[in-house]
gemmi code that builds the backbone of each chain (N, CA, C; Angstrom):
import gemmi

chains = {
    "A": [
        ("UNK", (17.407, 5.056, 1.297), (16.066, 4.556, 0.939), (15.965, 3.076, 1.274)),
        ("UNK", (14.661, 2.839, 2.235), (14.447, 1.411, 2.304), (14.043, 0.726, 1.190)),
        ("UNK", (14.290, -0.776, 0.884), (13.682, -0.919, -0.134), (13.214, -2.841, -0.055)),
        ("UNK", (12.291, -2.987, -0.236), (12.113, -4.288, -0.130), (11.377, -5.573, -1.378)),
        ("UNK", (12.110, -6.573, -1.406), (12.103, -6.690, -3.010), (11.680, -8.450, -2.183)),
        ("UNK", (10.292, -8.477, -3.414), (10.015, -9.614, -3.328), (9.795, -10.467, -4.257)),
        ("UNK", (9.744, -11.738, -3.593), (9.378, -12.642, -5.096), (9.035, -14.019, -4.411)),
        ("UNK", (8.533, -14.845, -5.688), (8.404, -14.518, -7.104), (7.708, -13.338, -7.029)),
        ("UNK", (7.464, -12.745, -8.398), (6.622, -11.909, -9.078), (5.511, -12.042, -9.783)),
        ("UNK", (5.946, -13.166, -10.153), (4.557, -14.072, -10.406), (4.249, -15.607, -10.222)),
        ("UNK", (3.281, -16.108, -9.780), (3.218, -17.625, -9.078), (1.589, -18.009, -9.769)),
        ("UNK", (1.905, -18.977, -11.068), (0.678, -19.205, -11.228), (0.633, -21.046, -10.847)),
        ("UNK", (-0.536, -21.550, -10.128), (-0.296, -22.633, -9.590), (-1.760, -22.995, -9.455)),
        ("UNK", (-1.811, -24.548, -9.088), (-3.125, -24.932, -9.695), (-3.989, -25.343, -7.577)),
        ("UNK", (-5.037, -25.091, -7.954), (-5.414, -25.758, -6.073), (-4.740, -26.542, -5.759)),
        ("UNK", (-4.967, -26.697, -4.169), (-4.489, -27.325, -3.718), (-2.801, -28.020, -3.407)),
        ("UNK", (-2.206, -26.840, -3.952), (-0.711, -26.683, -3.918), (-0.164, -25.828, -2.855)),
        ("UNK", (0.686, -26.028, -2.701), (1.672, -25.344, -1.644), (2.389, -24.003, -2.386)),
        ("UNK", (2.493, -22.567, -1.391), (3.739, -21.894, -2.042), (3.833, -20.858, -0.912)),
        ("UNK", (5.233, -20.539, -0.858), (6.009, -19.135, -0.354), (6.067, -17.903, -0.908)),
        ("UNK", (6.061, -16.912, -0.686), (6.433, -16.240, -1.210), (7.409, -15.311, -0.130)),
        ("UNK", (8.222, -14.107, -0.832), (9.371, -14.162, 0.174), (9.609, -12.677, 0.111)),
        ("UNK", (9.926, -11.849, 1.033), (9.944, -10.511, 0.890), (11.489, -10.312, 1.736)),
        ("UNK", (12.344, -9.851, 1.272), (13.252, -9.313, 1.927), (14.280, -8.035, 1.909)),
        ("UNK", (14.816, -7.621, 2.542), (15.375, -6.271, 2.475), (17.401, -6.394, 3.202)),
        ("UNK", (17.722, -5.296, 3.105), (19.298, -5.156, 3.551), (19.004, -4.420, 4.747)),
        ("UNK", (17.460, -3.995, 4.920), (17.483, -2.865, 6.364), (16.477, -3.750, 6.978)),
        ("UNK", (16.401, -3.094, 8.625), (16.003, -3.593, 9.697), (14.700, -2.754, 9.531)),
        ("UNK", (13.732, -3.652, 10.451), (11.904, -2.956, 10.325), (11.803, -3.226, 11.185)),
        ("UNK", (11.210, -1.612, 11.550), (10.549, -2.713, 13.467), (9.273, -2.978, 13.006)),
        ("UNK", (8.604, -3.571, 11.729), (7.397, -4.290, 12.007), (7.283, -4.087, 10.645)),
        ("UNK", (6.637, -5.739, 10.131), (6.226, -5.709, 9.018), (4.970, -6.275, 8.550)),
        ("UNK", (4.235, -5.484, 7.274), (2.840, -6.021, 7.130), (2.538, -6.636, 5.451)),
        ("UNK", (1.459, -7.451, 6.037), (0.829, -8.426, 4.808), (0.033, -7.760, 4.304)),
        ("UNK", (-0.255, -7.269, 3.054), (-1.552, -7.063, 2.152), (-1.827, -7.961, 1.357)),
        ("UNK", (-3.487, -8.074, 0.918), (-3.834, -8.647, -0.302), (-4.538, -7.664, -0.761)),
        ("UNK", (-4.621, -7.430, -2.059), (-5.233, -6.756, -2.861), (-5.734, -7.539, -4.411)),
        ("UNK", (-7.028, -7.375, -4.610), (-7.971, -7.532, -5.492), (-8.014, -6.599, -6.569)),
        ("UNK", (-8.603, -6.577, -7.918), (-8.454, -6.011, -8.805), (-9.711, -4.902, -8.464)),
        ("UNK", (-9.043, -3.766, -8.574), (-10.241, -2.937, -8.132), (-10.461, -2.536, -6.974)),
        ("UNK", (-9.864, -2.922, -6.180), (-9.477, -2.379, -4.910), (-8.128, -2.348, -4.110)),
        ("UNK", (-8.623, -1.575, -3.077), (-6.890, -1.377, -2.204), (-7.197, -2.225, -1.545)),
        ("UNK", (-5.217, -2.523, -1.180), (-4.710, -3.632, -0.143), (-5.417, -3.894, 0.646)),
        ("UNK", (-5.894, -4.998, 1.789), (-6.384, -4.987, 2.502), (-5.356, -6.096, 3.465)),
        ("UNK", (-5.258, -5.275, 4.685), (-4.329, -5.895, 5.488), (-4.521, -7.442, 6.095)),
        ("UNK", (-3.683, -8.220, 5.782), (-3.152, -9.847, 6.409), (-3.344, -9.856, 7.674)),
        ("UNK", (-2.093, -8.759, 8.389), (-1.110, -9.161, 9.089), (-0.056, -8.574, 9.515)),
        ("UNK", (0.401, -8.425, 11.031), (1.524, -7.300, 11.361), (2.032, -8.162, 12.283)),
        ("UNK", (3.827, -8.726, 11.783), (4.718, -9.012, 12.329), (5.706, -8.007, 13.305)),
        ("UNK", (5.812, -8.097, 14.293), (6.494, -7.368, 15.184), (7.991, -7.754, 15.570)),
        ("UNK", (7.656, -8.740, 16.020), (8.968, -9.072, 16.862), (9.993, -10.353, 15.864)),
        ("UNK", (11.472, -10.028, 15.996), (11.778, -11.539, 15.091), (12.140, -12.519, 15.337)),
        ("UNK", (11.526, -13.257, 14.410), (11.634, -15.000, 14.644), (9.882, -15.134, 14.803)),
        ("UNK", (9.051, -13.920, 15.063), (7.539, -14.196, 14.814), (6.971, -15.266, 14.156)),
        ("UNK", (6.165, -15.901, 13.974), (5.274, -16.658, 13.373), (3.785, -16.544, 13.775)),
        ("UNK", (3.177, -16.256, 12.776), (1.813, -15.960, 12.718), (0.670, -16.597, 11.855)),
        ("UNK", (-0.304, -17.166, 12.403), (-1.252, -18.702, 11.372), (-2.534, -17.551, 11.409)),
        ("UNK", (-2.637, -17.778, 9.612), (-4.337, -16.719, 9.849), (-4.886, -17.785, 8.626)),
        ("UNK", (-5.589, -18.924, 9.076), (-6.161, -20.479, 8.655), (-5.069, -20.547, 7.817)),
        ("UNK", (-4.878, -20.922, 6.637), (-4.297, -22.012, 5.593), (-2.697, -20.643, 5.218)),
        ("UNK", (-3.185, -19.572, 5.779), (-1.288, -18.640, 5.773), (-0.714, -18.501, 6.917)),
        ("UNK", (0.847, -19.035, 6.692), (1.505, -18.414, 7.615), (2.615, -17.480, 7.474)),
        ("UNK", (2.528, -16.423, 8.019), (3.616, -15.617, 8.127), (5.056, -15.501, 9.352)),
        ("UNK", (5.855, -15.691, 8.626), (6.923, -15.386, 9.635), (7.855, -13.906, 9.281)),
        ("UNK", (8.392, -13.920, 10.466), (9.213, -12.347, 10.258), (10.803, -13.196, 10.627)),
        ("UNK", (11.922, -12.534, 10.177), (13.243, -13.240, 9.733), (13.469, -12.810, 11.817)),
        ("UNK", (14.249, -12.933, 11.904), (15.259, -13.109, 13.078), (15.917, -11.745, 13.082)),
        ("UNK", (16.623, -11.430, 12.233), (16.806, -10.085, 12.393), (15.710, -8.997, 11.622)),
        ("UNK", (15.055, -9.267, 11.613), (13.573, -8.559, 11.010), (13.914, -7.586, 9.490)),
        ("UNK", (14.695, -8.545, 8.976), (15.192, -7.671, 7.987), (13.993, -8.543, 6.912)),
        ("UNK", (13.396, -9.672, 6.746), (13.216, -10.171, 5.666), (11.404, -11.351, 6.344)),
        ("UNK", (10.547, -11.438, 5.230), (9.525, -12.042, 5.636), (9.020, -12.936, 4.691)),
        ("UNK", (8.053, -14.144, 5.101), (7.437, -15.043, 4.234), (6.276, -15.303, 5.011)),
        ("UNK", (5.849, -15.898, 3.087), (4.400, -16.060, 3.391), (3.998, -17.428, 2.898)),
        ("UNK", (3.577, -18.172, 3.522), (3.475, -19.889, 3.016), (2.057, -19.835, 3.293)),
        ("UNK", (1.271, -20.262, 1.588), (-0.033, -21.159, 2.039), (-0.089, -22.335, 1.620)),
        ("UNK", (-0.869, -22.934, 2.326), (-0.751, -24.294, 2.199), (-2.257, -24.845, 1.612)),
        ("UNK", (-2.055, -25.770, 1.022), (-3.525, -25.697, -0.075), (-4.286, -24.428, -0.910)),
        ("UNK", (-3.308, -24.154, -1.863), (-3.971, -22.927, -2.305), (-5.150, -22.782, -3.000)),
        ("UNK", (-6.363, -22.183, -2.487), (-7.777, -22.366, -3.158), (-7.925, -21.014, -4.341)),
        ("UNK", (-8.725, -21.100, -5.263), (-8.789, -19.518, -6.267), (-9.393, -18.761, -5.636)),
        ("UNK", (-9.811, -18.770, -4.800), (-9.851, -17.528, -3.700), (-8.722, -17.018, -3.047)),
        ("UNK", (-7.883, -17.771, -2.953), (-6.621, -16.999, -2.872), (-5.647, -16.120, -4.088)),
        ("UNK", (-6.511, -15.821, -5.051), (-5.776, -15.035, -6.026), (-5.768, -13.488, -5.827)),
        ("UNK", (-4.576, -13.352, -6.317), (-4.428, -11.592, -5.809), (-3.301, -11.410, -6.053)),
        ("UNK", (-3.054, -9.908, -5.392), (-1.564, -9.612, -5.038), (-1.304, -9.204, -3.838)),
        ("UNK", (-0.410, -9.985, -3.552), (0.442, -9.908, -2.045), (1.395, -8.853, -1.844)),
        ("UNK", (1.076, -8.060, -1.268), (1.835, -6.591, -0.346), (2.742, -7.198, 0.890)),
        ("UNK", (4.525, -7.209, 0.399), (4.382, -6.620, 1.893), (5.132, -5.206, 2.481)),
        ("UNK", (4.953, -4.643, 3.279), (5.290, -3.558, 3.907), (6.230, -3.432, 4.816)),
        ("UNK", (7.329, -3.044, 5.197), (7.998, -2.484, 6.109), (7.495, -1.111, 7.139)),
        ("UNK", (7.910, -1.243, 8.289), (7.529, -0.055, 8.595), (8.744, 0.565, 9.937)),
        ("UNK", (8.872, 1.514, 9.914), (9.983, 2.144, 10.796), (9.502, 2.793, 11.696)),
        ("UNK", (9.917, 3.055, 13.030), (9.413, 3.714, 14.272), (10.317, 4.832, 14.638)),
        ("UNK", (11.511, 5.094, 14.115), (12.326, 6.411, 14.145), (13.035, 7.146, 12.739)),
        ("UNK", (13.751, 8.037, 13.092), (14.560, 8.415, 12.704), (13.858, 8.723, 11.423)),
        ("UNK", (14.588, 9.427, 9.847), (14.279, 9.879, 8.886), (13.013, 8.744, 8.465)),
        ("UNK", (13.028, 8.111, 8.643), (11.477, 7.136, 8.076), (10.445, 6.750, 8.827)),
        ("UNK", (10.701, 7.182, 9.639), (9.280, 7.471, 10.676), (7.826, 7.856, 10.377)),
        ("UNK", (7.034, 6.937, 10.171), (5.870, 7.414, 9.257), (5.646, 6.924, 7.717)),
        ("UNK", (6.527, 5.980, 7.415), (7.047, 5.620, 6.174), (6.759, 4.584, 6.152)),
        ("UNK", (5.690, 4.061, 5.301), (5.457, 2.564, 5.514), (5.870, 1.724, 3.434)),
        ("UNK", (7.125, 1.116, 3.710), (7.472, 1.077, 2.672), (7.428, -0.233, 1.791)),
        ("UNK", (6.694, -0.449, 0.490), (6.249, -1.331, 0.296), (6.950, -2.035, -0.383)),
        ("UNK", (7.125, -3.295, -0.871), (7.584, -4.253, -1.579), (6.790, -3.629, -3.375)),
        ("UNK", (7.255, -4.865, -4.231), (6.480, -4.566, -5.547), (5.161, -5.550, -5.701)),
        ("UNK", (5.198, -6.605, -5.152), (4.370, -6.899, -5.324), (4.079, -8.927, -5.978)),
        ("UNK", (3.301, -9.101, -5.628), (3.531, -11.087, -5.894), (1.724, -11.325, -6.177)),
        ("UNK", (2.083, -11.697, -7.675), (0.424, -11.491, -8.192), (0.431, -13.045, -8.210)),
        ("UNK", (-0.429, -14.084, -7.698), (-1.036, -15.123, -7.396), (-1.899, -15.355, -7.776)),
        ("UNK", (-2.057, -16.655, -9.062), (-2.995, -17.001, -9.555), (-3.209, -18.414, -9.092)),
        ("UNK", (-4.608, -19.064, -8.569), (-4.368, -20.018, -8.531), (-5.920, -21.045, -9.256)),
        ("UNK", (-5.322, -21.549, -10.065), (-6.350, -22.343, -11.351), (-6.987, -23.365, -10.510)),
        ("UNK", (-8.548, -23.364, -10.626), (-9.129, -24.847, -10.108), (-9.061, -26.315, -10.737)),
    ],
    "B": [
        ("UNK", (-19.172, 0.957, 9.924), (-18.446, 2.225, 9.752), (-18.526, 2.080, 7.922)),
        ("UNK", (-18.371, 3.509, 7.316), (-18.022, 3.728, 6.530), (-16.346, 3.680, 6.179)),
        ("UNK", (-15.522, 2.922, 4.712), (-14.478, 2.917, 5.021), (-13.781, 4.170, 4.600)),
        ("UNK", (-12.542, 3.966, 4.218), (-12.197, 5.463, 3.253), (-12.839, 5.541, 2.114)),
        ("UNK", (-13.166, 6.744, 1.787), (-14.240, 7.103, 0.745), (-13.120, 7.851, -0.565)),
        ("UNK", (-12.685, 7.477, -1.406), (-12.126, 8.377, -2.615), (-13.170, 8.532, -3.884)),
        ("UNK", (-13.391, 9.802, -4.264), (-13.752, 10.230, -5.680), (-12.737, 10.861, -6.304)),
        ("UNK", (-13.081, 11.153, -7.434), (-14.117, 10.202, -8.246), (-13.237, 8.483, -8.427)),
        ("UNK", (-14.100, 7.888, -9.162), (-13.167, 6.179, -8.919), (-12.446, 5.981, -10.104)),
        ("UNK", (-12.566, 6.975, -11.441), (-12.270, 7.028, -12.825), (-12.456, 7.845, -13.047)),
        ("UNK", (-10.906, 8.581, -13.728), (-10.671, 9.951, -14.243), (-10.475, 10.130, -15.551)),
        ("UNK", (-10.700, 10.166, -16.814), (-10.073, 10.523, -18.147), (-9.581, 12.126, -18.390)),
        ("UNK", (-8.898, 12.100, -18.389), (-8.781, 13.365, -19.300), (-7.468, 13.940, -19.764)),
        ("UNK", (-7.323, 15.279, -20.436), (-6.421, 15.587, -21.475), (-5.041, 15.832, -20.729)),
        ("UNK", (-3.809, 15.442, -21.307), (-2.896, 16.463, -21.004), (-2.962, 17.976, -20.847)),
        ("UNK", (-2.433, 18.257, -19.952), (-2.119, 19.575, -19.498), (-3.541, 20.062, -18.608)),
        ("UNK", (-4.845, 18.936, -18.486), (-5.798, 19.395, -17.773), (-5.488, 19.264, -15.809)),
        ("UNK", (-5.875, 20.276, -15.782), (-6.365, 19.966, -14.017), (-6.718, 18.756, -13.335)),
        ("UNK", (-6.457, 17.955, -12.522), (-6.565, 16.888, -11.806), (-7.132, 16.910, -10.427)),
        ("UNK", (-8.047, 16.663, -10.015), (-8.231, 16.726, -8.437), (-8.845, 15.265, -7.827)),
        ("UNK", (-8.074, 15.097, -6.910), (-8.233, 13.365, -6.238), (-8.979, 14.244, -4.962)),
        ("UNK", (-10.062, 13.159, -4.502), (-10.474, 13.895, -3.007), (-10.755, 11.980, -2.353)),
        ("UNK", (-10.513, 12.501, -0.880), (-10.313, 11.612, -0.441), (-10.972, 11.495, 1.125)),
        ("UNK", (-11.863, 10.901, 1.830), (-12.403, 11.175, 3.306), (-11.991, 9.742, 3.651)),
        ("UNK", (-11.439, 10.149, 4.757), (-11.037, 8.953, 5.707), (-12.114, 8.595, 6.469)),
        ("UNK", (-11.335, 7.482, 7.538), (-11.928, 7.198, 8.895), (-12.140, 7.810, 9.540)),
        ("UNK", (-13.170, 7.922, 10.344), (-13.533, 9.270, 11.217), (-12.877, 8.713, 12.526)),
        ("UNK", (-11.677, 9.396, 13.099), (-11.132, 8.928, 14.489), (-9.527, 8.618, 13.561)),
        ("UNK", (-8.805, 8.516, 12.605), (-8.208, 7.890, 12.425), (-7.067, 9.783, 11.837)),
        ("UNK", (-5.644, 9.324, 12.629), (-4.734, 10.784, 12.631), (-3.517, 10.851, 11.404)),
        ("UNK", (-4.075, 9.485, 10.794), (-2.669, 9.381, 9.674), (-3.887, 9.496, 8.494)),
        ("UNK", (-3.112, 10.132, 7.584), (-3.865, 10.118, 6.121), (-2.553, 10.104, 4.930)),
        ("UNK", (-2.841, 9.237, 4.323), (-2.064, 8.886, 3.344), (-2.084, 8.538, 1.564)),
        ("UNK", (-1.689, 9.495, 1.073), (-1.540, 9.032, -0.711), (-0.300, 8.156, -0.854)),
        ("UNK", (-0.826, 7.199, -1.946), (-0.090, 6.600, -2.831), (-0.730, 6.655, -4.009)),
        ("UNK", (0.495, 6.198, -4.978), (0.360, 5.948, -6.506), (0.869, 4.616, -6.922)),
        ("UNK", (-0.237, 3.734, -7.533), (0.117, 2.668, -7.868), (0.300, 2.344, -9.392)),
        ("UNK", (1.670, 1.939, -10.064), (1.814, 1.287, -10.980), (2.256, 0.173, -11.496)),
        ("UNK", (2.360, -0.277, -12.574), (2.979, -1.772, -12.754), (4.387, -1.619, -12.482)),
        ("UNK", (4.529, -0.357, -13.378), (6.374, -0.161, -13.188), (6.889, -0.133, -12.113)),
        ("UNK", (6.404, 0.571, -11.164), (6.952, 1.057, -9.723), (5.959, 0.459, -8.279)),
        ("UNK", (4.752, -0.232, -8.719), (4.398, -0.462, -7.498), (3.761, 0.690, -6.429)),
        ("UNK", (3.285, 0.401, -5.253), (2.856, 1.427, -4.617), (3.902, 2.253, -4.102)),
        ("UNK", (3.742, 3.753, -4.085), (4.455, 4.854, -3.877), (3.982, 5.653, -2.863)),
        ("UNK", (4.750, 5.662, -1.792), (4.204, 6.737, -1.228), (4.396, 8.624, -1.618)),
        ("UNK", (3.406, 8.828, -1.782), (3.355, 10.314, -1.931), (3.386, 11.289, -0.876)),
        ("UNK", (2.788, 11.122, -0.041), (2.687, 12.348, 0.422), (1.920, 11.812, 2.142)),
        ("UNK", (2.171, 12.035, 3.275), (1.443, 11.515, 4.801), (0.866, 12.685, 5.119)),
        ("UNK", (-0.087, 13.302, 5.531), (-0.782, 14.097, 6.947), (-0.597, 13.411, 8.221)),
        ("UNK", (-0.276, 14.218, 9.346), (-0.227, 13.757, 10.728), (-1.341, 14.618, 11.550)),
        ("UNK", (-2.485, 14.502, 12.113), (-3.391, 15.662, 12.150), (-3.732, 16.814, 11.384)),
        ("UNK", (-3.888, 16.741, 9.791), (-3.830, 17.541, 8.926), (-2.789, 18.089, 8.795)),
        ("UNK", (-1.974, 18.201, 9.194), (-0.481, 18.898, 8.613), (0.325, 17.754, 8.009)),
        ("UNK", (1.178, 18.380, 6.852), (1.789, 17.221, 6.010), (2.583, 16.976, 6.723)),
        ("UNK", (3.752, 15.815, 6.921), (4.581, 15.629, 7.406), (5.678, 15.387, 6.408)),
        ("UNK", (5.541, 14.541, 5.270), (6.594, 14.093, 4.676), (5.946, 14.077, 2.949)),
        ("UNK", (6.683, 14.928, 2.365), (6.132, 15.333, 0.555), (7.102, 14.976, 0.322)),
        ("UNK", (8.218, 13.788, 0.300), (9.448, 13.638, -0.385), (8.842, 12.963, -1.597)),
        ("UNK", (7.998, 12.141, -1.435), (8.037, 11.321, -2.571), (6.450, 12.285, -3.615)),
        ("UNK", (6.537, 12.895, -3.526), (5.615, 13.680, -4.569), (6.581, 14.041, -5.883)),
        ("UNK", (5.900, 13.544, -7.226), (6.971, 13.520, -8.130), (7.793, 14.949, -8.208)),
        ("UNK", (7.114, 15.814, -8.331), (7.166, 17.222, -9.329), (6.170, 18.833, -8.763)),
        ("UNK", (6.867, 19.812, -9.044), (5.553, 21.017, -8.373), (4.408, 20.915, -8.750)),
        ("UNK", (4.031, 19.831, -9.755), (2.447, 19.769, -10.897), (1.646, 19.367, -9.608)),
        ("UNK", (2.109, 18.462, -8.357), (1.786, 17.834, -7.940), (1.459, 18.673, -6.403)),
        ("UNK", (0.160, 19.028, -5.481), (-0.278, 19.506, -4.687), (-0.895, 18.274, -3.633)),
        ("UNK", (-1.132, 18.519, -2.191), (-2.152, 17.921, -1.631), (-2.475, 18.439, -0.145)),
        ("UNK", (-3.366, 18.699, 0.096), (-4.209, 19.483, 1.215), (-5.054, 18.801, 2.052)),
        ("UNK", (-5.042, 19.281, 3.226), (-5.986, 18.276, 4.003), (-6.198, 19.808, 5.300)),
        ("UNK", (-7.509, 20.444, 4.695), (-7.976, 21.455, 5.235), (-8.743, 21.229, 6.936)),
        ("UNK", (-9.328, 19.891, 6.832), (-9.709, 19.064, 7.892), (-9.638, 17.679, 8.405)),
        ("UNK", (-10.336, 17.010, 9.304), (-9.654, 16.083, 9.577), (-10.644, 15.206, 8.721)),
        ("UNK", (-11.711, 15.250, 7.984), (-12.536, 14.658, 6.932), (-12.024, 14.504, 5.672)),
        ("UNK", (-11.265, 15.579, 5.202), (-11.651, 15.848, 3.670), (-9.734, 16.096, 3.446)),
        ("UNK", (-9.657, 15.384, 2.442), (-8.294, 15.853, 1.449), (-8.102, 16.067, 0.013)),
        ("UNK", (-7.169, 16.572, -0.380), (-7.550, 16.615, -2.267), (-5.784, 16.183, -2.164)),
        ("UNK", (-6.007, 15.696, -3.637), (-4.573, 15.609, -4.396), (-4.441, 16.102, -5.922)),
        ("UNK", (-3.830, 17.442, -6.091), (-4.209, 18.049, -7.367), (-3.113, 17.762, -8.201)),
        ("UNK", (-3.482, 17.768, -9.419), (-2.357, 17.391, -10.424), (-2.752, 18.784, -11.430)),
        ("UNK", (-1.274, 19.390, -11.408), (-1.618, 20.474, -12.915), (-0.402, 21.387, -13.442)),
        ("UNK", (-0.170, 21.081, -14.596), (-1.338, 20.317, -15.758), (-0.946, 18.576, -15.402)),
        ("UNK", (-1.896, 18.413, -15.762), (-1.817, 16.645, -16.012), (-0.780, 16.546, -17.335)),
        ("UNK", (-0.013, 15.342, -17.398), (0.769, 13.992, -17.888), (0.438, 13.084, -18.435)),
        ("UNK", (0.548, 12.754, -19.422), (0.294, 11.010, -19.859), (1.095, 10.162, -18.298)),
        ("UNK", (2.009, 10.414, -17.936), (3.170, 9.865, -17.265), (2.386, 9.768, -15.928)),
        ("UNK", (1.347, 10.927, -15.653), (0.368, 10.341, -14.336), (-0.161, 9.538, -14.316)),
        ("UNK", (-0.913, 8.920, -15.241), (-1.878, 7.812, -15.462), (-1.421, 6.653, -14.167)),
        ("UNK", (-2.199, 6.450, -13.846), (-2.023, 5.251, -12.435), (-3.539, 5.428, -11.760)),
        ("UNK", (-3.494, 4.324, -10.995), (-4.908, 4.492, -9.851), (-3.837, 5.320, -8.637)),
        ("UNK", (-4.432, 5.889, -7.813), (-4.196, 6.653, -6.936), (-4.850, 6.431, -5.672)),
        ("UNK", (-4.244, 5.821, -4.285), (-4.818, 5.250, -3.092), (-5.003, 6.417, -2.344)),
        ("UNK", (-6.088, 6.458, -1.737), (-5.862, 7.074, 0.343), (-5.931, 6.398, 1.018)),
        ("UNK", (-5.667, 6.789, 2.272), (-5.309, 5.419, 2.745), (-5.095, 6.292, 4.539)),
        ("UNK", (-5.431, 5.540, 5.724), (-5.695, 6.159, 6.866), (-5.241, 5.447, 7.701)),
        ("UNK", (-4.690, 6.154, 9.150), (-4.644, 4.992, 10.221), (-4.699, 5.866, 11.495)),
        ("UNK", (-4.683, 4.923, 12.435), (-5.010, 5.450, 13.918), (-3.701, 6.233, 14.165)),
        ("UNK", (-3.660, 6.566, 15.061), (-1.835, 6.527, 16.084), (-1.451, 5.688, 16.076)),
        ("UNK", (-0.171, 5.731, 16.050), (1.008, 4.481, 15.698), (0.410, 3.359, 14.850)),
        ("UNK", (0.586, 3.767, 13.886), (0.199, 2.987, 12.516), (0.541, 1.971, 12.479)),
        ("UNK", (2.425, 2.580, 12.539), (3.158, 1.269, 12.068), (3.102, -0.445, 12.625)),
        ("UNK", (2.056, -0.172, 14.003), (2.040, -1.653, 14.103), (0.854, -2.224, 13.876)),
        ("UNK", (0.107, -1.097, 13.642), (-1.668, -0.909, 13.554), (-2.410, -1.427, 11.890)),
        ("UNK", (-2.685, -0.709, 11.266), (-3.347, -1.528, 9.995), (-3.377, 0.118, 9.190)),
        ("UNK", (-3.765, 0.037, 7.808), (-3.715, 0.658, 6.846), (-4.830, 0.874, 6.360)),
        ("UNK", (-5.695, 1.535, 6.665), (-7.294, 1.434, 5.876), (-7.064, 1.730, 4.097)),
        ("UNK", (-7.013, 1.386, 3.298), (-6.891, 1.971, 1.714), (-8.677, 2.224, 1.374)),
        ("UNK", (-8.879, 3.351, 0.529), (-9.771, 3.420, -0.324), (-9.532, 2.278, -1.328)),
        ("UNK", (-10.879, 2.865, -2.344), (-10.830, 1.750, -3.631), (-9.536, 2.231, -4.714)),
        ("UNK", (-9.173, 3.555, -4.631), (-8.817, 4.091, -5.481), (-9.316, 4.628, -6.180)),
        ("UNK", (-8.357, 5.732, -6.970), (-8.859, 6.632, -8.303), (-8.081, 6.317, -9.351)),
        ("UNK", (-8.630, 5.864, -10.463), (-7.826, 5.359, -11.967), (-8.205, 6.749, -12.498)),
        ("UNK", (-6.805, 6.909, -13.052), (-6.482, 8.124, -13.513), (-5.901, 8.061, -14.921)),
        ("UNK", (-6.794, 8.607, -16.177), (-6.236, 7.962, -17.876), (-5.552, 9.413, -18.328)),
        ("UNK", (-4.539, 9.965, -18.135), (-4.036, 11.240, -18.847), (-4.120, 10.937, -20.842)),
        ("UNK", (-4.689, 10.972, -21.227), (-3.944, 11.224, -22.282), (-3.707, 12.071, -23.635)),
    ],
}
model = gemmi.Model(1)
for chain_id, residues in chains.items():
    chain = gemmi.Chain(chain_id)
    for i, (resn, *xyz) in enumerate(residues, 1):
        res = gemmi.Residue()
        res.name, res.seqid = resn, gemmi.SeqId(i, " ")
        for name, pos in zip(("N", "CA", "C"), xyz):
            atom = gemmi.Atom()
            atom.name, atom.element = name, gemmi.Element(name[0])
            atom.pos, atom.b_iso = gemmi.Position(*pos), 0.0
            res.add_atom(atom)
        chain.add_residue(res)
    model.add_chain(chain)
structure = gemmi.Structure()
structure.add_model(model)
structure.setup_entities()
């Protein structure tokens, strides 16, 4: 079983602050994805890292994928309360027994106070 | 476009009652997908369709637990009898061919109160 464990778990922080958050695993992904999700609704996708050593800017987030694509982060920079939520991220596999398996982290609930 | 569509959006009801999740995807889109989301465990995958045929029911808890996808519109996810222990919102969730590098459409979900 893949399994990917992130953190923090919880990040409460005030605007205009900086933070990471960090998703990593012991197995290899050929591609990994960003969710945010809102109360009341499903994830809604960031972001799909492919290749490693990736880096990817979507305005004030950036995502990178590790080098051996085992592990990912997410840095924003000036965090506004519109950025509150929870952060998904996903693994996903292209063969073998997990093929079709898109396997998720637990989860990084982000509050951020004006 | 319309996105994924799940009913009902809030479920109450008794132990040991019947459960039915229904779920319409993207129209064009060959992956269809349940999860179960909780605090304890986070999102779960349950159960994939690959052109209406299931592909992978490993993670479906228990036999209480059914799901069908008769066409390429329409799916159900039946629970019976229902659990206190089901209680969770419940995702669908869709994607094109080759997903995995592609995106995840989710419904809103179905909150589901067994008790």
């Amino acid at each position: 079983t893949q399994l990917l464990e992130q953190s923090p778990q919880f990040l409460s922080i005030q605007e205009g602050e900086n933070l990471t958050v960090y998703c990593n695993s012991s197995s290899v992904f050929s591609s990994l994805q960003w969710y945010r999700q809102e109360p009341g609704e499903g994830p809604v996708l960031l972001v799909t890292v492919v290749t490693g050593g990736e880096v990817k800017k979507l305005k004030r987030l950036t995502f990178q994928f590790g080098d051996a694509r085992k592990d990912s982060s997410l840095h924003i920079t000036a965090a506004q309360p519109g950025d509150t939520g929870l952060y998904l991220c996903a693994g996903a596999n292209a063969g073998g027994t997990s093929y079709g398996k898109l396997t998720f982290g637990q989860g990084t609930i982000l509050t951020v106070h004006p | 476009d319309a996105g994924v569509i799940q009913s009902p959006r809030h479920e109450v009801t008794e132990m040991g009652q019947e459960v039915t999740l229904r779920c319409k995807p993207i129209s064009g889109h060959d992956y269809l997908f349940w999860y179960r989301q909780t605090m304890m465990r986070g999102l779960e995958l349950l159960i994939y369709f690959n052109n209406n045929v299931p592909i992978d029911d490993s993670g479906m808890p228990e036999d209480r637990f059914s799901a069908k996808m008769p066409n390429a519109s329409f799916s159900t996810l039946k629970i019976q009898p229902s659990e206190p222990r089901d209680s969770a919102v419940y995702f669908c969730a869709s994607a094109r061919t080759s997903f995995y590098t592609g995106e995840l459409f989710f419904g809103e979900g179905s909150r589901l109160t067994v008790l």
